[in-house]
C-alpha positions, -999 to +999 in steps of 0.1 A: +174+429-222+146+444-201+156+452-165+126+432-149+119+394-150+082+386-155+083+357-133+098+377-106+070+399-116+041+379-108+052+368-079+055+401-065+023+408-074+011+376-054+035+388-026+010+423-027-018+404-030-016+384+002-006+414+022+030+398+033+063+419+038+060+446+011+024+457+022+026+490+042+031+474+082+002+467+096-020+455+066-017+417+076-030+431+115-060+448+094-069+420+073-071+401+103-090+421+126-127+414+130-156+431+116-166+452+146-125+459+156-132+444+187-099+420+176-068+431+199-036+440+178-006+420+177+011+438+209-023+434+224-021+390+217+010+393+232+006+407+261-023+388+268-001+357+261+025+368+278+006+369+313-011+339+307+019+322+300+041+331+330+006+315+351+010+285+330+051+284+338+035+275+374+012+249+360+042+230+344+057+234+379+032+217+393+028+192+368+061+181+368+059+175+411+029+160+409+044+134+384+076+131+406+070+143+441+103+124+457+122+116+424+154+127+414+147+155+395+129+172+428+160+161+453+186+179+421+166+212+427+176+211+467+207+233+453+209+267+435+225+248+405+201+222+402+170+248+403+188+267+377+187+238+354+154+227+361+140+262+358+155+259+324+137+227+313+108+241+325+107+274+308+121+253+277+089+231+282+066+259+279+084+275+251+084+242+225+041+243+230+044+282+224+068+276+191+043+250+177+018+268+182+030+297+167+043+278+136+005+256+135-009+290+130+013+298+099+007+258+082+043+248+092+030+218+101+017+211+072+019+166+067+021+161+104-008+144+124-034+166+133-038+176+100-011+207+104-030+214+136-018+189+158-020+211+192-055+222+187-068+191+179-050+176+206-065+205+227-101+196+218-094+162+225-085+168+264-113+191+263-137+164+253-123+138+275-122+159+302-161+164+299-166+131+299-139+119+329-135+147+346-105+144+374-093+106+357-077+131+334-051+138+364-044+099+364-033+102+330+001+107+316-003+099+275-004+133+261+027+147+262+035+118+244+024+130+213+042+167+219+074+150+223+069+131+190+058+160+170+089+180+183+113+152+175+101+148+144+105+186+133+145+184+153+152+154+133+145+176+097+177+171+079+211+161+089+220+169+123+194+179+138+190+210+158+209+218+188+202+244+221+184+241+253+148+242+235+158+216+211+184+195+222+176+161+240+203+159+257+197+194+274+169+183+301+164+146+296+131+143+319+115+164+288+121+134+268+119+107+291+087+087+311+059+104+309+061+134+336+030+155+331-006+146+338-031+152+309-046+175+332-018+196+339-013+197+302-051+207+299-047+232+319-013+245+301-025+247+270-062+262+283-035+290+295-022+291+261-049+286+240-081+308+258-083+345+270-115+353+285-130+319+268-121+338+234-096+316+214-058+336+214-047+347+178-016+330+173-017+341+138-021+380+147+019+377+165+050+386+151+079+365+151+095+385+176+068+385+203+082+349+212+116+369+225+091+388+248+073+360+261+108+344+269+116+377+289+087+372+305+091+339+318+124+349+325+113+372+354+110+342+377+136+326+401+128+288+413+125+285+447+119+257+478+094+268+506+111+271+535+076+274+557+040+268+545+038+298+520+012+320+500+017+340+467-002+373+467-012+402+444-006+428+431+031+411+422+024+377+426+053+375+453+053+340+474+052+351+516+065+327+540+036+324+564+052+304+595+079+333+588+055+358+589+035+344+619+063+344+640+063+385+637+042+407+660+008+421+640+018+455+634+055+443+621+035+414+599+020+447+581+051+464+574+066+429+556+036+421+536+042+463+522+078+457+519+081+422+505+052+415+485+039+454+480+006+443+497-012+472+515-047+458+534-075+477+542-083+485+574-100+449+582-080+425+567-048+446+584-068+437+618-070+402+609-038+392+598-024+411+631-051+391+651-043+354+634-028+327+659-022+301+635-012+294+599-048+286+590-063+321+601-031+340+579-040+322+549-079+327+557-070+362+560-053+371+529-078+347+510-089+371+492-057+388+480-042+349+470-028+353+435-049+329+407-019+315+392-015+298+424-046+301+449-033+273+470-015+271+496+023+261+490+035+228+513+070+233+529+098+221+509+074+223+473+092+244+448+077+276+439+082+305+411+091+342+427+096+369+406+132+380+409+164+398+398+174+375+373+158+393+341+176+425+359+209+408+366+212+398+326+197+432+314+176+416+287+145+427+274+123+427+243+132+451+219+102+466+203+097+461+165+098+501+158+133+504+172+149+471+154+135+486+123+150+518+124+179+508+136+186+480+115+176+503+079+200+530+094+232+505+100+226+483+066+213+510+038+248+524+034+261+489+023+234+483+000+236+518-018+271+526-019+282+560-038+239+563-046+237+528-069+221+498-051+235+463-043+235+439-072+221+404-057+259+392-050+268+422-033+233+417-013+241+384-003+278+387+004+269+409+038+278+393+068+257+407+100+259+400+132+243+403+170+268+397+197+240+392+221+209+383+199+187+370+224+161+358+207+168+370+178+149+399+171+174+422+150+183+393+127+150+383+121+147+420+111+177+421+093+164+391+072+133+410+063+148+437+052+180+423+032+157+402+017+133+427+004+163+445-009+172+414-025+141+408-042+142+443-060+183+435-069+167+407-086+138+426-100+166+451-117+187+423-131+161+405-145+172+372-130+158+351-104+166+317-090+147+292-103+110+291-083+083+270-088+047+279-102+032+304-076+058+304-057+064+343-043+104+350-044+103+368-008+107+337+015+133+318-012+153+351-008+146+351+032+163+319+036+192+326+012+196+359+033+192+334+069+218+308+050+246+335+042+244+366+058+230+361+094+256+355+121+247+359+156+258+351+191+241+346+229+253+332+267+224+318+270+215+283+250+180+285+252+180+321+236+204+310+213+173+282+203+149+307+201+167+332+173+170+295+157+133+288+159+125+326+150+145+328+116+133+295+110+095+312+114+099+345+097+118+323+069+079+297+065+096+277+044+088+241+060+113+221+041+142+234+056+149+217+089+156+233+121+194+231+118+196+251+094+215+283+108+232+255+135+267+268+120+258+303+121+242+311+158+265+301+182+260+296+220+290+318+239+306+344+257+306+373+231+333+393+257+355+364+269+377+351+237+414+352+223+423+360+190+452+339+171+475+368+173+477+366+213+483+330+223+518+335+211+528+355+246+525+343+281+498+365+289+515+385+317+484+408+326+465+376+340+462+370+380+480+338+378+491+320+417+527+323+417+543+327+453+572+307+465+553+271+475+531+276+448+560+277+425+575+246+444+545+226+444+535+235+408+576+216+394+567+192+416+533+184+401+546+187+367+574+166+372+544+140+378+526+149+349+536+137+314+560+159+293+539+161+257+560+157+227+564+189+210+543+194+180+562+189+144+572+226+129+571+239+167+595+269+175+623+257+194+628+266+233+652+289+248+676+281+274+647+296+300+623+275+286+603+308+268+595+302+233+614+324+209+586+331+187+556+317+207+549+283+214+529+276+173+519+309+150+489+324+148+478+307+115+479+273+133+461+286+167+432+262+170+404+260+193+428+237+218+455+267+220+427+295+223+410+273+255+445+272+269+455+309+264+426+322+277+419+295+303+451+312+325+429+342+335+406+323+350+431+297+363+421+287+400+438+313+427+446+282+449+445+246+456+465+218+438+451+229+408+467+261+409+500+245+417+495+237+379+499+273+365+524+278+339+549+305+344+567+322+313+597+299+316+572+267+309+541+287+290+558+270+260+552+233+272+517+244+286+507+256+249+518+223+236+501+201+264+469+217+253+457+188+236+467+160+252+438+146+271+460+130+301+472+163+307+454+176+339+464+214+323+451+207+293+419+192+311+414+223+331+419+246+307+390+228+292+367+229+321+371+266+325+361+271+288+332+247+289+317+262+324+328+299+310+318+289+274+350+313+256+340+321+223+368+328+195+352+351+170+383+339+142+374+300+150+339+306+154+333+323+120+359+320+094+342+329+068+337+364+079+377+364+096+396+346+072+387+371+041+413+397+031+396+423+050+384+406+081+351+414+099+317+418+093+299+437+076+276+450+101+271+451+137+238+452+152+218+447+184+205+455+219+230+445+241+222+438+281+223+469+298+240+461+332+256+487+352+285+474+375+290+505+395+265+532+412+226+522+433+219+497+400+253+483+401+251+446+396+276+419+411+307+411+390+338+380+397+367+393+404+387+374+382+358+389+349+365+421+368+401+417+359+403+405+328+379+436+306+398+459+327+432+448+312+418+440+279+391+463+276+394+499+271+358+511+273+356+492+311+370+527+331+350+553+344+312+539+345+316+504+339+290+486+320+280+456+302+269+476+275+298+500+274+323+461+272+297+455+240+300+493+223+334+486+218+331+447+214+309+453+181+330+482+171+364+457+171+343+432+153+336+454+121+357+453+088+370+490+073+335+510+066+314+484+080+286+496+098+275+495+137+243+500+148+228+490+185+208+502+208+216+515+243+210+540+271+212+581+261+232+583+288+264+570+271+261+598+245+269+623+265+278+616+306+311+619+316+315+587+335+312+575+296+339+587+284+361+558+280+334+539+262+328+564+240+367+569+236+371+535+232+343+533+202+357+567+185+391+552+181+380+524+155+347+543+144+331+575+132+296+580+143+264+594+122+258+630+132+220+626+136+219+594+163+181+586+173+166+593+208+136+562+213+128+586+244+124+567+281+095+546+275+103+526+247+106+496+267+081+478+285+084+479+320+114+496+318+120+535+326+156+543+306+159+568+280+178+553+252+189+556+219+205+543+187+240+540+185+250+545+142+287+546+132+311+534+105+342+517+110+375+539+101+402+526+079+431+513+103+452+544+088+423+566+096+429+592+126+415+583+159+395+608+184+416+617+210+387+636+232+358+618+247+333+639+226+299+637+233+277+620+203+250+642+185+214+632+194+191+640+166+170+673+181+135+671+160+117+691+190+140+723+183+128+750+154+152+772+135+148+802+162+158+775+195+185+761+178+201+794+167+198+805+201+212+775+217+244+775+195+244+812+203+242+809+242+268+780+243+291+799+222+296+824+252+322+819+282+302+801+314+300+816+348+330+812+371+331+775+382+342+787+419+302+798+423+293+758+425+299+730+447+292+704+463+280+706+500+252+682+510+254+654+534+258+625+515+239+599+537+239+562+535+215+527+543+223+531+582+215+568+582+174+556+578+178+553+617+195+588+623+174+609+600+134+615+613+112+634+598+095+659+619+087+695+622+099+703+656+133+690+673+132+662+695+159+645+707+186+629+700+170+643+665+179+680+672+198+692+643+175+703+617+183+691+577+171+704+542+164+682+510+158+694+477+120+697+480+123+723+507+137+747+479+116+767+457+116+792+434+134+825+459+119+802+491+138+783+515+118+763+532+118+751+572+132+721+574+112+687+580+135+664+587+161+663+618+189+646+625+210+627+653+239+645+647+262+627+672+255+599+652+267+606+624+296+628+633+325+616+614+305+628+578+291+659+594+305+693+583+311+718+606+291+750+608+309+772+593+307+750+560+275+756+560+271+794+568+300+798+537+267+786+513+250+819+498+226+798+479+205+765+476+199+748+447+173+719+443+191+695+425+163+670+419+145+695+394+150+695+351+166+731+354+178+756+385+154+764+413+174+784+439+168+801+474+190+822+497+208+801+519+202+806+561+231+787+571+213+751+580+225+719+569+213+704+539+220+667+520+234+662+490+197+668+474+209+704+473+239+725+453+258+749+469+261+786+452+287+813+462+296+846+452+322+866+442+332+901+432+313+900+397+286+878+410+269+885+445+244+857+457+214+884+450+225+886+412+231+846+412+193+840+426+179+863+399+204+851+372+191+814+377+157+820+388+153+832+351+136+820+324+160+828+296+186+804+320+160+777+328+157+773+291+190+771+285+196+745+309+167+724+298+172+727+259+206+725+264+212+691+285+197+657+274+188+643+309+169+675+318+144+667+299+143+625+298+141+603+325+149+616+362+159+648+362+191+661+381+206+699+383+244+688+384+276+708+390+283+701+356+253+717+341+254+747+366+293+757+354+287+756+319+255+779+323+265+810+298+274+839+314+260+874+298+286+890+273+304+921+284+275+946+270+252+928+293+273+922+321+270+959+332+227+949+342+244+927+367+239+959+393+204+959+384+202+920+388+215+922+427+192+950+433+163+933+424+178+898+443+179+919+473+146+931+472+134+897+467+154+872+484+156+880+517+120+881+518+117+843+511+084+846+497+087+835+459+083+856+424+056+873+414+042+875+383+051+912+379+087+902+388+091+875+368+085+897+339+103+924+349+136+894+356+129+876+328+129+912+307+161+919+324+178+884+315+167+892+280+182+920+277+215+909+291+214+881+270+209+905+242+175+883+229+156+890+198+119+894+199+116+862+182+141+843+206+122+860+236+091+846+226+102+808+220+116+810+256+084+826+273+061+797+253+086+770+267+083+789+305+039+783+302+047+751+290+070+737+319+055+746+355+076+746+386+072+713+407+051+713+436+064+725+467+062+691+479+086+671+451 
């Protein structure tokens, strides 16, 4: 039988035809575009979109208190809590217009009134009555109406419905309830959404996944009530309290408008807002720097949209297409071409994939393009198809099958969890599924925070549960009260200590009542009459037991805590993929939040989270992160040779604060030895060098890496001749670690006030200070900054720590810039060098002042050359030092240092020649070597003297 099927056949041609996933990437943009290419791309749409729509987030705002200026909804958003949820509900608003209109542009709505354009006719409609009523539209409150009846109708597809905080009713009930937004304000939203310049948006130019970035966007706003009669200004759109502001003298009403709202006035305006007397005169004042997405005033006590932290604290952002396509076709291909033959269709389709923290959804939605291609051509080879009816292209029946059994995917947040939903259902376009179609599949929960059946057999004795003297009193007492459950039929019996033998039920029988229980106790409250409840071992067993008894008030708790923490138990939630043979999936993949908990970006933590991933987690040591808990997360998710692939920060490839995460991955997999760097700018908004983290899961037999290795970044930017010479240099012993340290001043937030800049002493600032910018290449120098030195004398070192320093090096630079050292204090912007009886400080200066060194240095360490540069102690003591034929030019080095140095005036061009020559030489350098390092030395220029 022929290996292709002419039906499959002629439907692939169709699929060529209409430009759709197997035309080269960009076709569909192309055969959009306008004659004249005046047509912005796809990224361009969206970021047009994506401003207007964070303008129209404050139009729903608006909307909504206008419709209900004293009503409930208003008086629930008086606390944090309550603006939390009705943030949600708004942004959810503003995202169901966005989703229909995405899917009206791709005839999803096909049967539906309107014509399959329901939105823009209803659009036209406002727009004509609003000609002809003008402000009555303001009065009148029936056109969400028909929004809420066209969303209802496309949740109620099929049994079930959908379910998340865009779909589900029950999620923010005024969405669904009396009408609460004006026909004006809805005008005026979907004008936002609709019109760019009075030129129509392209809805049909986006990609699927430009929805997660207008979510992210929207995301980048806290809700907040006036406390005073407030103003939001450009350039950022930040809300200013202006009774708070009034009540500062001028010249301090400058400063805050700089440091809250990053406003600097010209010289005029400046005189005016210092001059104003009255509320009035502010606002006429900064009239003209009022932002448009809200160029009234705000009343005291309205709520109010600042940006804020929050899109910081979660560490979510849009991942670009380019990087969830390479990444995703790195991690799968090895599954679908195993020992160089590719997957039949079963095989294809027997894949189970998942994204711990999908977001919106943007790796599965690429996963189900690219699975379903592969399946397509499985089919083509086979020469079988399912059935499809006349015309009908095979790529979206095999995109659904692909969404129906291989997709898994998991999020914290509901609403995100909605919109990966809504986006397979999109990239899928097949309108006769309903929206509940992957219900089962994407599930709303705490990736991090979950039991497995194998644990809840032990009193978990690492948990911080209250257990002192009365609390051990109180807690018999209080279960003396409560009722003793029977114990369930088959159940182990107790010991004479009340500690089950075997565990209070085996694992097999663990269900999602057990799992809530076990893990409930490390989050048990620390005190209270509730934690008077806490089991101990001696009564774990009983606990266990009570956990599904709906009178028991343990059992009730230990459901609170998993509701309000929202535990997720990979086993319970996916048995299919946990209850095979080999448990686990298949694949792995994903952009997980990047969230540091220690260092300047460290964000806050609960203790009692805290706790628990440092007892259960081995990758949460050294430089705790968010994404380090998820590297090994996905890693511990994987079957034997299943595949890993997410995306994270460079940084964890090779810093040693990573150590444990990457020790904690290497024990259960094997990375690829060509890992992709995306470079620092690959997200929007977003300076972070990162990269793609590849691996294969290791057979449990398998050995495990002991060291915390670094992982090999792919090096395109290196020839043959720099990478020889690289593996060459680091082959050789370093220089004595003893010729580094650490001497600088480390100074903190309150030393702002003890440390002035100035070029002359004046008291109590007396004690003059270097920073790394007063180093250059052989010049030290004077110092522009003094300090109060009685005010910070506890942290001070003495003066003879200081005169012990031969040499400064800048450590804010991508590779060593170093001076001779005069004996001043410096702060920790500046290395310390030393000598010894090999190495005097004259050879050092020369030796690092090199270029041969320099390139080392720079070639040789990642975060030289990405992001923001620092020269550590680390880099310095693993710079090569010459081998023993070379050592004996070290003479010849300190000669030349101490013809230089001491004259503090820089290198010459002569004398760079004749150093770098000399380095050469010692280095023992071939012509060819010597020439890729001089081309690298024109091609990087010193900073300027002023840093």
């Amino acid at each position: 039988m022929s290996s292709e099927c002419p039906q499959l056949s002629a439907a692939l041609g169709r699929d060529r035809e209409r430009g759709g996933a197997f035309a080269p990437r960009g076709a569909a943009k192309r055969a959009g575009a306008s004659l004249d290419g005046s047509a912005p791309s796809a990224d361009g749409v969206a970021r047009q979109l994506r401003e207007q729509a964070q303008g129209a987030l404050g139009e729903v705002l608006r909307g909504f208190q206008a419709a209900d200026p004293q009503g409930g909804d208003v008086a629930c958003a008086g606390s944090a809590e309550g603006r939390r949820r009705l943030r949600a509900g708004l942004v959810s608003a503003l995202m169901r217009l966005i989703f229909l209109l995405y899917a009206e542009a791709r005839g999803l709505l096909a049967g539906v009134e309107g014509g399959g354009a329901p939105l823009a006719r209803l659009f036209e409609d406002l727009q004509e009555e609003r000609r002809r009523q003008g402000d009555d539209l303001e009065r009148r409150h029936g056109a969400w109406a028909r929004i809420a009846a066209l969303f209802r109708a496309l949740r109620d597809r099929g049994p079930g419905g959908a379910r998340g905080g865009l779909c589900d009713p029950d999620a923010h009930p005024f969405l669904e309830g009396r009408p609460w937004l004006s026909d004006g304000a809805l005008h005026r939203v979907l004008s936002a959404l609709l019109v760019h310049d009075g030129v129509p948006l392209r809805y049909g130019e986006l990609e699927v996944e430009h929805l997660g970035t207008l979510y992210e966007g929207l995301l980048a706003f806290d809700l907040e009530i006036a406390e005073g009669e407030s103003m939001a200004l450009l350039p950022s759109h930040v809300v200013v309290d202006l009774e708070a502001l009034l009540a500062l003298p001028g010249r301090d009403r400058l400063a805050r408008l700089e440091e809250v709202a990053d406003l600097k006035l010209g010289a005029r305006p400046a005189a005016r807002v210092a001059a104003a007397g009255s509320v009035a005169e502010l606002s006429q004042a900064l009239a003209r720097r009022a932002s448009p997405r809200q160029p009234d005033r705000i009343a005291r006590g309205a709520l109010y949209l600042q940006p804020g932290q929050l899109r910081r604290r979660a560490g979510s952002y849009y991942t670009p297409r380019e990087i969830t396509s390479h990444v995703v076709e790195r991690t799968l291909s090895p599954l679908l071409d195993r020992d160089g033959r590719p997957a039949a269709p079963a095989d294809a389709l027997a894949l189970a994939v998942c994204d711990p923290a999908m977001g919106s959804g943007a790796f599965l939605v690429e996963a189900c393009r690219q699975l379903a291609a592969r399946l397509v051509d499985a089919w083509q080879r086979a020469g079988a198809a399912p059935p499809l009816a006349p015309g009908e292209p095979p790529l979206p029946r095999a995109m659904a099958l692909v969404a129906e059994r291989c997709l898994h995917g998991v999020d914290l947040d509901p609403l995100a969890v909605d919109l990966a939903r809504l986006s397979l259902w999109l990239v899928v376009q097949d309108a006769r599924l309903p929206l509940s179609f992957l219900d089962g599949k994407l599930r709303c929960g705490d990736s991090l925070i979950g039991a497995e059946r194998a644990e809840v057999g032990r009193f978990p004795s690492a948990a911080r549960l209250p257990g002192g003297p009365g609390e051990r009193q109180t807690r018999r007492a209080l279960l003396r009260q409560a009722p003793a459950p029977p114990r369930p039929e088959g159940a182990p019996p107790e010991g004479a200590d009340g500690a089950p033998r075997d565990g209070p039920e085996g694992a097999e029988g663990a269900d999602q009542a057990a799992l809530d229980a076990w893990m409930a106790l490390w989050f048990w409250p620390p005190a209270g009459e509730l934690a008077a409840l806490a089991p101990a071992p001696a009564t774990f067993a009983r606990y266990m037991a009570a956990a599904r008894e709906p009178a028991d008030p343990r059992a009730a708790l230990s459901r609170r805590i998993a509701e309000e923490r929202r535990f997720l138990h990979w086993e319970l939630a996916f048995p299919g993929v946990f209850d095979r043979p080999e448990p686990g999936f298949d694949a792995v993949i994903g952009n997980p939040p990047w969230v540091a908990y220690v260092g300047r970006a460290a964000q806050p933590i609960a203790p009692e989270v805290f706790h628990l991933h440092l007892r259960r987690n081995p990758a949460f040591h050294g430089y705790r992160s968010l994404h380090g808990l998820f590297v090994h997360r996905a890693a511990s998710l994987l079957r034997p040779g299943g595949r890993l692939g997410l995306v994270i920060p460079t940084s964890v490839s090779d810093l040693d604060g990573y150590g444990p995460t990457r020790r904690a991955h290497d024990a259960l997999c094997a990375v690829d030895s060509d890992l992709p760097s995306f470079g620092s700018d690959a997200f929007d908004g977003v300076f972070q060098p990162c990269m793609g983290l590849l691996s294969t899961r290791l057979a449990p037999a398998a050995p495990r890496a002991a060291e915390a290795a670094s992982w090999p970044l792919a090096r395109s930017d290196l020839d043959v001749v720099s990478r020889r010479l690289l593996e060459r240099l680091g082959a050789l012993p370093p220089l004595p670690a003893a010729l580094f340290g650490e001497r600088g001043f480390q100074t903190t937030a309150e030393d702002a006030e003890r440390i002035r800049r100035a070029n002359a002493p004046e008291p109590p600032y007396t004690c003059p200070i270097r920073e790394g910018a007063d180093v250059g290449e052989l010049i030290a120098r004077a110092p522009r900054h003094h300090v109060d030195r009685a005010g910070v004398k506890g942290r001070f070192r003495k003066d003879e720590d200081w005169k012990a320093v031969r040499l400064l090096i800048r450590q804010t630079a991508r590779y060593p810039i170093a001076a001779l050292s005069d004996g001043l204090p410096f702060r920790n912007s500046i290395l310390a060098g030393f000598s010894d009886a090999t190495w005097s400080e004259f050879a050092l200066l020369c030796y690092l002042n090199s270029s041969p060194v320099r390139w080392w240095h720079y070639t040789r360490h990642r975060d030289a050359r990405e992001g923001m540069p620092q020269v550590k102690i680390a880099h310095l003591r693993a710079i090569p030092a010459p081998p023993p034929a070379g050592a004996a030019l070290i003479a010849a080095l300190d000669a030349l240092g101490r013809e230089l140095g001491p004259a503090n005036a820089g290198l010459p061009a002569d004398a760079r020649r004749h150093l770098d020559g000399m380095v050469a030489d010692m280095l023992e350098m071939t012509e060819e070597e010597r020439g890729c390092v001089a081309r690298w030395a024109a091609a990087t220029p010193l900073p300027r003297p002023d840093g």
